[in-house]
C-alpha positions, 0 to 999 in steps of 0.5 A, a space after each residue: 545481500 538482503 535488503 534492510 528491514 523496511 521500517 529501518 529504512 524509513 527511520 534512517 532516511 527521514 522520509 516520514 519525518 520530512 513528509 510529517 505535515 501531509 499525514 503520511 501512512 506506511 501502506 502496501 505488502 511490507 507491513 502486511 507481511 506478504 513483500 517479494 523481493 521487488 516489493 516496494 514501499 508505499 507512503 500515502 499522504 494527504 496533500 491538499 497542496 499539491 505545489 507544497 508536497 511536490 516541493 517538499 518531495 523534490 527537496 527530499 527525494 531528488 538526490 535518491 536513485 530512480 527519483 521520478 515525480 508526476 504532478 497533474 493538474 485539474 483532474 483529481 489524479 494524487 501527486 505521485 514520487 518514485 525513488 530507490 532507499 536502499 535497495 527498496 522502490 519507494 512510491 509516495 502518494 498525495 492526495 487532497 482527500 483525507 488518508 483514511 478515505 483514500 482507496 489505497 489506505 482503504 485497500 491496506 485496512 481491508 488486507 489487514 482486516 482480512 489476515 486477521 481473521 483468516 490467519 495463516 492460511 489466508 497468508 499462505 495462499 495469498 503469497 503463493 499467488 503472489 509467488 505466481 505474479 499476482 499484485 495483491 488486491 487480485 491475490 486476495 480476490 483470487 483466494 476469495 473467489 471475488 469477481 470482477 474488479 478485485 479492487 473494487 471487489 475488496 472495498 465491498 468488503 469494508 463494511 462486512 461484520 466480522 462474522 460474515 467474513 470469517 465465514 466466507 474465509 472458512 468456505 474459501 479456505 477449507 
């Protein structure tokens, strides 16, 4: 049985509504369009306390399968909660700095930018890496030609016009 549409799950469960005050964002391969079946949900939050967003996740998350939460302290690492919504793994991050400053919103915005502009085929080589094993920053870099880090490679990206990326786009593509 195929599992429900992602954006579903999110409004059955209450999640993005329980975590509302931490500013939450939908991030990850499901709204990009380039989820696998093992695909999972990624909800990253602004937590600047770390004891309240723990609470409120333990108090909403505890029951749901899988449920795991990591709380550090004093070395800057986000809060971060794992557990099962209907055949879909959730993770949810917490972080003190603002989302949009945050390397995975950051990743998303660069991912979504960057399927824009290179269309479908840009998508289709990037699932086919995908298919092969590949997470997505290092999917995107391999079809990029990106070297070294591909995350870090990725966020080079972020202030490149818009011109400039469709043109590496077309070289990487054709």
């Amino acid at each position: 049985m195929p599992r429900p549409h992602y954006l579903t799950v999110l409004d059955r469960s209450g999640l993005l509504t329980a975590l509302a005050r931490f500013d939450p964002h939908v991030a990850g391969t499901p709204p990009l369009g380039l989820d696998l079946p093992g695909s999972d949900i990624d909800v990253i939050c602004q937590a600047t306390d770390a004891e309240a967003f723990t609470k409120t996740l333990w108090d909403f998350a505890s029951p749901f399968d899988g449920f795991t939460i990591h709380q550090w302290t004093n070395d800057g690492r986000p809060v971060v909660a794992s557990f099962h919504l209907d055949g879909w793994p959730v993770e949810v991050f917490g972080d003190p700095r603002p989302v949009a400053g945050q390397p995975g919103l950051r990743h998303f915005e660069i991912e979504r930018r960057l399927l824009a502009l290179g269309g479908h085929g840009l998508r289709a080589a990037v699932m086919q890496c995908r298919r092969e094993g590949l997470k997505t920053e290092p999917a995107f870099a391999r079809v990029l030609g990106l070297e070294g880090d591909p995350y870090a490679a990725l966020l080079a990206l972020e202030q490149m016009p818009d011109a400039d990326v469709v043109r590496m786009l077309n070289a990487c593509l054709t």
